[in-house]
C-alpha positions as CSV (number, residue, x, y, z in Angstrom):
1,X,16.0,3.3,6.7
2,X,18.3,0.8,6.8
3,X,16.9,-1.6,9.5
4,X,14.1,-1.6,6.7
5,X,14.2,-3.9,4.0
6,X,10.7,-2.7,2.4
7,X,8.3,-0.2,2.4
8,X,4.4,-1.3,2.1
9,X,1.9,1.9,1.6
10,X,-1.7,1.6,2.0
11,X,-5.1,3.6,2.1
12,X,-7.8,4.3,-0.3
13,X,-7.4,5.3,-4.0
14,X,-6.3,8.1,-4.6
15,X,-4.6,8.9,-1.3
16,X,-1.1,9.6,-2.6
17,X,0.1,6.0,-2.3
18,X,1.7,5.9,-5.7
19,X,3.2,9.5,-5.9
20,X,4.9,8.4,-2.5
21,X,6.0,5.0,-3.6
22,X,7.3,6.8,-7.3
23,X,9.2,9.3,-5.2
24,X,11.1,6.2,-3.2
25,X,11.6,4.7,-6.0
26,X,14.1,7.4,-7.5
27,X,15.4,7.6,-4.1
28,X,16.7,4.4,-3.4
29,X,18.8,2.4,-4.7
30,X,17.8,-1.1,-5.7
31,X,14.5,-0.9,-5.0
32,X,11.0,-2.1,-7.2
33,X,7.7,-0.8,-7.6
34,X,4.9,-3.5,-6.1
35,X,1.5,-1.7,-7.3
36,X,-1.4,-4.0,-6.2
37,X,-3.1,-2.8,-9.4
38,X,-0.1,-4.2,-11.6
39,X,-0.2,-7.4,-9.7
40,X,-3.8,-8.4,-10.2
41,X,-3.3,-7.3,-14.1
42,X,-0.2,-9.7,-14.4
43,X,-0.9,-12.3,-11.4
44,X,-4.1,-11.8,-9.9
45,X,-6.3,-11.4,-12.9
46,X,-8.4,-14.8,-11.7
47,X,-9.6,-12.8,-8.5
48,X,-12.6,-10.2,-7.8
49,X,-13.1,-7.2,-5.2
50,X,-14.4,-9.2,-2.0
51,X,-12.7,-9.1,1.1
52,X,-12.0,-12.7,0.5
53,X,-10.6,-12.1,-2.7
54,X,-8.2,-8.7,-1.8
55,X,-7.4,-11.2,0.7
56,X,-5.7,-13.2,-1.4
57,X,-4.5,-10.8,-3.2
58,X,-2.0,-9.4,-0.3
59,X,-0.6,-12.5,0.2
60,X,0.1,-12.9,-3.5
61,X,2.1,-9.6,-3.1
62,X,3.6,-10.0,0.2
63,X,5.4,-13.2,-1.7
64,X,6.5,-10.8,-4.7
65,X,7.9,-8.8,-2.0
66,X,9.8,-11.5,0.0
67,X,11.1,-13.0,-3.7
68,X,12.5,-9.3,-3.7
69,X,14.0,-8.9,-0.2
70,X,15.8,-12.6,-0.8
71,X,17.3,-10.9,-4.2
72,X,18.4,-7.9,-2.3
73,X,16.2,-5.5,-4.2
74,X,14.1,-3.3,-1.8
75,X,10.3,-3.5,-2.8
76,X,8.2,-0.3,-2.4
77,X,4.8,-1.9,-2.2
78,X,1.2,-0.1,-2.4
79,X,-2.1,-1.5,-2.0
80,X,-5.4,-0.5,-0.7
81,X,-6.3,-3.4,1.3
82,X,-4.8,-4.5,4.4
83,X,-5.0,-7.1,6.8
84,X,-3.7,-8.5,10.5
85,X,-2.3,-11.2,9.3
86,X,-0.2,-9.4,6.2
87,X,0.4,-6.5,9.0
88,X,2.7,-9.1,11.1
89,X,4.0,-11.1,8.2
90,X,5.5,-8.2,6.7
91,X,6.9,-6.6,10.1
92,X,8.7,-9.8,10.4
93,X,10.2,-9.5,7.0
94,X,11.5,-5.9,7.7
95,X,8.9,-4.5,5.6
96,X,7.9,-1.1,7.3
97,X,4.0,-0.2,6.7
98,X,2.5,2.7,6.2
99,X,-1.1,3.9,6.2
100,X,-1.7,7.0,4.1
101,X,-4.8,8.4,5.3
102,X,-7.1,11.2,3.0
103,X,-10.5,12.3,3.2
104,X,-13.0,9.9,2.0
105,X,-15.9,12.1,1.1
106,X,-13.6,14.0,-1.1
107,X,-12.9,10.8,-2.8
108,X,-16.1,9.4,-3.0
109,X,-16.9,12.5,-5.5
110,X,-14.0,13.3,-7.1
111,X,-12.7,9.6,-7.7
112,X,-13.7,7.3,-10.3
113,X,-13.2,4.4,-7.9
114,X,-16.0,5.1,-5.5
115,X,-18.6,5.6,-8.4
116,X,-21.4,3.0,-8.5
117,X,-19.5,0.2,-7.6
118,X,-19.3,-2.8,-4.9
119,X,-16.9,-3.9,-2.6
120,X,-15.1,-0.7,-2.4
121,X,-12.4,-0.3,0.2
122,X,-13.1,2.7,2.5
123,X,-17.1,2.4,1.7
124,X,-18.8,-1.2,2.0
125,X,-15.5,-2.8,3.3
126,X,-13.8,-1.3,6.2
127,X,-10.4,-2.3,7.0
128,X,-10.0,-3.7,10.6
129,X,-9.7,-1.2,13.4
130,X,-6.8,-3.3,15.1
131,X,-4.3,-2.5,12.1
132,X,-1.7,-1.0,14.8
133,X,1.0,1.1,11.3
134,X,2.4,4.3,11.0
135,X,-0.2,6.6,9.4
136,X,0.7,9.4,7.5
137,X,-1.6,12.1,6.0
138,X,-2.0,12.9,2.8
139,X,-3.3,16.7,2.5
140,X,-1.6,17.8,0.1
141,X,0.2,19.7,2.4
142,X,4.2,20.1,3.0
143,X,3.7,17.8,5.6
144,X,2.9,14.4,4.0
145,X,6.2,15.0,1.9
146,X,8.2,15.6,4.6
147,X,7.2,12.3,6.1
148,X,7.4,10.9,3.3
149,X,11.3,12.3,2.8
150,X,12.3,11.4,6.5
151,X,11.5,8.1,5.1
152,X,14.5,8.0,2.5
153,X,16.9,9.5,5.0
């Protein structure tokens, strides 16, 4: 992992990206949590759920990130939303990214995100099918976490 100065999870909610970003986090040295959802609390509290708005949103992170790369401090950094643009700005930083992929009809009735709301990733807003990352699975199987530990190594 050392050509990587980042790691940047995404998928729907509730697909496992913050148990894997916690587990990095005790893992590596100097590294910080990035959680979309604490960002738009702190930072992004002026925006909504669009597209155009989660839009924004990435690129307010991606520059939390880069503040943390240019202290030395490796950011662990999970979202939902994704885009192109993000995509290649971040591979350019070092910043490895990561789908984590789950099954969306268990979500939609087991998760309180997916219940009677708009502009929900994974249901009205589909993320673009030319995101070329990594995509690892979360089953809740021994699998994801050996991915997810190959990643530390």
């Amino acid at each position: 992992m050392a050509q990587n100065k980042g790691v940047w999870f995404y998928g729907l909610s509730g697909s496992g990206k913050s148990s894997a970003s916690e587990l990095l986090s005790k893992k590596i040295k100097y590294s910080c949590l990035i959680d979309g959802d604490i960002v738009r609390k702190y930072i992004s509290y002026d925006l909504k759920y669009s597209k155009k708005d989660r839009n924004i949103q990435l690129h307010r992170v991606l520059g939390i990130s880069k503040i943390a790369i240019e202290s030395n401090i490796f950011p662990i950094i999970s979202t939902v939303w994704m885009n192109e643009k993000i995509l290649a700005e971040s591979k350019k930083f070092g910043i490895r990214v990561i789908k984590v992929k789950t099954d969306i009809n268990n979500l939609i009735n087991t998760h309180k995100t997916y219940k009677n709301k708009k502009d929900v990733v994974g249901v009205n807003i589909k993320y673009s099918r030319n995101l070329n990352t990594e995509t690892i699975i979360n089953n809740k199987d021994e699998e994801f976490w050996k991915t997810i530990k190959k990643l530390i190594r």
